[in-house]
N, C-alpha and C positions, 0 to 999 in steps of 0.2 A: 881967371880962376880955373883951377882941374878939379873935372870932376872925377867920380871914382864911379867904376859900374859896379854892381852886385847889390847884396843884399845884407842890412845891416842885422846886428845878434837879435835885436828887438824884434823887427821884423821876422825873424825865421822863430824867436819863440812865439809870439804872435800866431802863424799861420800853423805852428804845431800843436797851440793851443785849440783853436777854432777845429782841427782836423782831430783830435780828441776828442771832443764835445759833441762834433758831428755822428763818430763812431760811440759814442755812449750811448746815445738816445736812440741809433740805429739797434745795437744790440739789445737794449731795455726794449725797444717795439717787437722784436724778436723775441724775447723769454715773456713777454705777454701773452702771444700769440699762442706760445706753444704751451703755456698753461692751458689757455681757454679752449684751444679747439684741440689743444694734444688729446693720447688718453688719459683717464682721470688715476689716479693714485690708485681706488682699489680695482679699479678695471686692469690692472697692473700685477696688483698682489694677487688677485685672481687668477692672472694668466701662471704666475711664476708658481701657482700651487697647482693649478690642475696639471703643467709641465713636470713637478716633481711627483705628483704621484702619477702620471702617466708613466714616468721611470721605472718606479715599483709595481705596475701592476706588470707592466712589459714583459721586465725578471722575473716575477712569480712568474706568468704564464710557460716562460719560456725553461726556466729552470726546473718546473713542476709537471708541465704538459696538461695541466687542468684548463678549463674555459671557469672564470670564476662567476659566479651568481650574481643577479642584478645586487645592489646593495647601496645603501644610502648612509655616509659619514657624519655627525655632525664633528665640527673642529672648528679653531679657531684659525685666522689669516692675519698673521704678521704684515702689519701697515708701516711702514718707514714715517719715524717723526710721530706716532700715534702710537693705543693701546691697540693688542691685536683684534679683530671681527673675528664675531662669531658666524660660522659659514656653514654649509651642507654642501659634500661632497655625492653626487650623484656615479655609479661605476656599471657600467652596463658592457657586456659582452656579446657575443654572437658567432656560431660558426657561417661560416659561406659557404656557396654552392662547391665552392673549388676546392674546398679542405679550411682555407684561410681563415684566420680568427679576428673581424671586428671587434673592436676598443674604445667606447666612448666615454666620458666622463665630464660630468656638467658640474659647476661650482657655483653657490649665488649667497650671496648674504644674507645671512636672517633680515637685519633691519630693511632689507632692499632685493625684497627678489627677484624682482625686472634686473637689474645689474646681473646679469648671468655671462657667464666663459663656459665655449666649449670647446674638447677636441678629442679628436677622432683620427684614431690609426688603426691600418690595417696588418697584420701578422703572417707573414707567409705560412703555408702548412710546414711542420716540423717533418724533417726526414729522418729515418730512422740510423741509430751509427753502426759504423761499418760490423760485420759480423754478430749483426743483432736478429736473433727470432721473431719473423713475422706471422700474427694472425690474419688470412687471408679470408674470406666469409666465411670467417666462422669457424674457419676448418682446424685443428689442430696440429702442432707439427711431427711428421712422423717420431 
């Protein structure tokens, strides 16, 4: 009798199957994982709203030249898959010793004020554009 080497159709869908099932259960242990100990959903929407009005305060500042007033938002936060939160935008400002203008802004959710996002950027001092009139202490320009 000859025998034949290789591997029969059964056999190779067999071992495609098993090697499918393997990688199922591996990916599904994976997207557990990263629900449970990822970030949570509004710790999320949070970050993406204190980023966007960090945008706008930026541009005021920068476009205006003003340092704006402490000041507290309430707004809501669009949640993916869900109605939006209602949130409190926290916006605090600050000159530095060097001229530069600190920028912070806290965000936290009514239902959950422990849940808070913060961030903080610093503004180089504005230089003045070319052939512009400077007040130097005080003084007036001839």
């Amino acid at each position: 009798m000859k025998r034949e080497r290789g591997e029969s159709l059964v056999e190779v869908v067999i071992a495609v199957a098993i090697v499918a099932l393997v990688g199922t259960a591996i990916l599904g242990g994976t997207l557990v994982a990263t629900h449970r100990y990822g970030p949570s959903i509004e710790q999320t929407a949070l970050q993406d709203a204190v980023h966007r009005e960090m945008r706008v305060v930026v541009d005021v500042m920068k476009y205006q030249g003003n340092v704006i007033g402490p000041a507290t938002v309430a707004t809501t936060v669009p949640m993916p898959g869900a109605s939006p939160a209602a949130a409190h935008l926290t916006i605090v400002t600050g000159l530095l010793g060097n001229g530069a203008t600190s920028v912070s802004i806290v965000a936290s959710l009514d239902a959950d004020a422990t849940n808070a996002v913060t961030l903080t950027t610093t503004l180089a001092p504005q230089v003045p554009l070319p052939s512009s009139t400077l007040l130097i202490n005080g003084s007036a320009p001839q």
